[in-house]
C-alpha positions as CSV (number, residue, x, y, z in Angstrom):
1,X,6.9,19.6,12.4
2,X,3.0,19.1,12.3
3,X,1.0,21.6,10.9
4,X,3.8,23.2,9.0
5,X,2.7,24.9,5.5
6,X,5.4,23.7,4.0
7,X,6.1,20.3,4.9
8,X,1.8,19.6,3.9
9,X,2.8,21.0,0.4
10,X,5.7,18.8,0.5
11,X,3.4,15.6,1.5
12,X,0.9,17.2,-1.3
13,X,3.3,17.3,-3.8
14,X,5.3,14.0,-3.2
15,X,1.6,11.9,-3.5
16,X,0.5,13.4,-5.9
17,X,3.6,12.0,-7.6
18,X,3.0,9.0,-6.3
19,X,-0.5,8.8,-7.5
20,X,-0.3,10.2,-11.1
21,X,3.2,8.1,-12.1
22,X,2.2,4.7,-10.2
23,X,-0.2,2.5,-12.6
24,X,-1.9,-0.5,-10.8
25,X,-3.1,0.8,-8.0
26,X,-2.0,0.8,-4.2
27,X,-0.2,-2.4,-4.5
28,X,2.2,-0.7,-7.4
29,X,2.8,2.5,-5.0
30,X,4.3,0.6,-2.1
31,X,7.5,0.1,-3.7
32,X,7.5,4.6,-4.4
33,X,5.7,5.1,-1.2
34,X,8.5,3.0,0.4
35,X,11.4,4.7,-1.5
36,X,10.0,8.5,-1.3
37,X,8.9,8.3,2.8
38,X,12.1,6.2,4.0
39,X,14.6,7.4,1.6
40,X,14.7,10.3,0.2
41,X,12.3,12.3,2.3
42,X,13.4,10.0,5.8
43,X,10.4,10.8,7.5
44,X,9.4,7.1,8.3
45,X,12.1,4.4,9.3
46,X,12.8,1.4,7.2
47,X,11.3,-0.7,10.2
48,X,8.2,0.9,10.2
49,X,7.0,1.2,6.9
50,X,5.8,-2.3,7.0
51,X,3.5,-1.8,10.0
52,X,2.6,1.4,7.9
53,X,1.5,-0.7,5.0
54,X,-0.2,-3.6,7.3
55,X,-2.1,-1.1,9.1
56,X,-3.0,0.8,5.8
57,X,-4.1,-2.8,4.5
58,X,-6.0,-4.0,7.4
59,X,-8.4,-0.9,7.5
60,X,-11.0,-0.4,5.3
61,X,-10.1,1.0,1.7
62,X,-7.5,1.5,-0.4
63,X,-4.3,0.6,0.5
64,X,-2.4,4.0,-1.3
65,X,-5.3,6.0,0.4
66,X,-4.8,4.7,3.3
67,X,-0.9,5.1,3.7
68,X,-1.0,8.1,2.5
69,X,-4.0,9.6,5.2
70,X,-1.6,7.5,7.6
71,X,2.1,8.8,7.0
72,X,0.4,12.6,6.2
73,X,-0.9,12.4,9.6
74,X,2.2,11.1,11.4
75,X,4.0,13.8,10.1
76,X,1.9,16.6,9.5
77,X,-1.0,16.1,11.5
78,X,-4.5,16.4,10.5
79,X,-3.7,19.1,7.6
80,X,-0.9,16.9,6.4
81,X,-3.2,14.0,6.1
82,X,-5.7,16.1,4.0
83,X,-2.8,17.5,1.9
84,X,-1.1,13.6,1.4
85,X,-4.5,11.8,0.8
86,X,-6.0,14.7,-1.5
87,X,-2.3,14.5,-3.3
88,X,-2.6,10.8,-4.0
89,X,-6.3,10.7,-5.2
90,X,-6.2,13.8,-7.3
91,X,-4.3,12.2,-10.3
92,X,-5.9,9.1,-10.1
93,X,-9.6,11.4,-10.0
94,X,-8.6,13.5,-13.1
95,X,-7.3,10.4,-15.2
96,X,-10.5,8.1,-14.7
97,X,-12.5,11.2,-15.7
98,X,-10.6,12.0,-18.8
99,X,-10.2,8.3,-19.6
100,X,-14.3,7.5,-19.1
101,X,-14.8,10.5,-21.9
102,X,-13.1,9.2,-24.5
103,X,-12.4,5.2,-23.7
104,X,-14.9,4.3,-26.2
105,X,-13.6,6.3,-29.0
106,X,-10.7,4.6,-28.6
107,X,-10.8,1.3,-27.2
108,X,-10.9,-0.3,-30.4
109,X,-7.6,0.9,-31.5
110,X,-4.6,-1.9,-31.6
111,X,-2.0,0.8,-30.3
112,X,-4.4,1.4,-27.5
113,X,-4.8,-2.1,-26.2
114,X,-1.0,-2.9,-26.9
115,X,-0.2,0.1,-24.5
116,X,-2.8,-1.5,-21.8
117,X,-1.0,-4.6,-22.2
118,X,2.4,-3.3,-21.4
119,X,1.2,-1.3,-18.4
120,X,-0.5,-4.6,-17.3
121,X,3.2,-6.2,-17.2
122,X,4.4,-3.3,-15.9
123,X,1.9,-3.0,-12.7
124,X,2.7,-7.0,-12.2
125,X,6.7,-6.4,-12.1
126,X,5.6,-3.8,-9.4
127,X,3.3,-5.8,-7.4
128,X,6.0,-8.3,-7.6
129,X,8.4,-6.0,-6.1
130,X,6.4,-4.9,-3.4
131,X,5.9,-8.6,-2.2
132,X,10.0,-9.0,-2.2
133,X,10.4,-6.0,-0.5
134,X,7.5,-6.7,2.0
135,X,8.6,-10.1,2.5
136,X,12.1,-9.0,3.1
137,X,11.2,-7.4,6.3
138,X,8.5,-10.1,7.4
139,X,9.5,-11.9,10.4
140,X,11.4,-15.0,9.2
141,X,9.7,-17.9,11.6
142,X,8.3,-21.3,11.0
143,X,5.4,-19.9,12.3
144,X,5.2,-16.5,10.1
145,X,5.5,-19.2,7.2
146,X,2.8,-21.5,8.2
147,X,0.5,-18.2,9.0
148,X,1.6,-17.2,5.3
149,X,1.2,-20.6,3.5
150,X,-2.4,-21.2,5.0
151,X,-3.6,-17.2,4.5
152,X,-2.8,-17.5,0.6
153,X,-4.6,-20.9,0.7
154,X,-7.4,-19.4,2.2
155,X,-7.3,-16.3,-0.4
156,X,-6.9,-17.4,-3.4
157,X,-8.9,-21.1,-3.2
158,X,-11.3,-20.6,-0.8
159,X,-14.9,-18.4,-0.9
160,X,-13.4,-17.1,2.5
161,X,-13.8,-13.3,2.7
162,X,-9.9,-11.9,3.1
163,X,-11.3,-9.4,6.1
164,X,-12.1,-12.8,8.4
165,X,-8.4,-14.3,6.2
166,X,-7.0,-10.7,8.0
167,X,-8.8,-11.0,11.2
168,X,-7.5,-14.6,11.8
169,X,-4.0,-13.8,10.9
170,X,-4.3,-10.9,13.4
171,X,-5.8,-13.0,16.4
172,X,-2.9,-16.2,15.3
173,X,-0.4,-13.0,15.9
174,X,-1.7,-12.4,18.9
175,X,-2.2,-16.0,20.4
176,X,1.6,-16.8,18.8
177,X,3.0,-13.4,20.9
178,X,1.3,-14.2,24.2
179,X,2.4,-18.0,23.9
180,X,6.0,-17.1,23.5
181,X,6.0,-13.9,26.2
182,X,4.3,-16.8,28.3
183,X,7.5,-19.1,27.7
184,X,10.0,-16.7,28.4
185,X,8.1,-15.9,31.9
186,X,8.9,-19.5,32.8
């Protein structure tokens, strides 16, 4: 399948749906990047869309860019990561442009900022969802939960850059696995 015209014009054309209909950035997209990759296109398995997204997290930039450069590869190679990642920016390019032309003329319009208020609550409902679903296919452990409990503490009340709150997590992982393959020996 790699390489294939038409499965890259697929991967083009089902990002750049996902980037010019998903408000809120990466976060927001899981939930249609989820949906569109496992679902209706089954090109990635349910059980591997969160390793997708915690891979696509834990490298540097955005997590939409990311999955998409990621899934466009695993399925089309190195043309289908061009076509998925230029799919998801392009919207997302060609709306911040327009927008940064004429957001002054407008910004001081009511109807305007009541519009930017309802795609705020949208974009939360869609973050939320993400989490649900994410969490839903999290490892269920007392462990997973402490790992969880003390990496929000760190992140959200801490100065604590989230790449060393990442890194740690990632090493804890690691430690946790070897610990328990080291049990299992014995």
């Amino acid at each position: 399948m790699k390489g294939n015209l038409k499965t890259c014009l697929t991967l083009f054309i089902t990002f750049l749906k996902i980037g010019a209909f998903t408000f809120g950035g990466g976060y927001a997209m899981i939930p249609i990047i989820e949906k569109e990759m496992v679902e209706k296109h089954k090109w990635i398995k349910s059980e591997d869309i969160l390793d997708i997204f915690a891979i696509a997290e834990s490298t540097p930039g955005p997590i939409a860019i990311n999955s998409a450069t990621f899934i466009g590869y695993k399925i089309g190679g190195v043309f289908g990561s061009f076509c998925a990642t230029f799919g998801v920016v392009l919207p997302s390019f060609t709306i911040i442009s327009i927008i940064s032309l004429v957001l002054r003329e407008f910004s001081d319009i009511k109807a305007v900022q009541y519009a930017f208020n309802g795609i705020r609550a949208g974009v939360l409902a869609l973050i939320i969802k993400a989490l649900v679903s994410m969490y839903k296919k999290a490892p269920k452990d007392i462990f997973s939960y402490i790992l969880m409990g003390v990496s929000f503490v760190l992140a959200a009340f801490t100065e604590i850059n989230v790449i060393f709150v990442i890194i740690g997590c990632g090493l804890a992982g690691l430690i946790n696995s070897l610990i328990i393959k080291r049990r299992v020996k014995e």
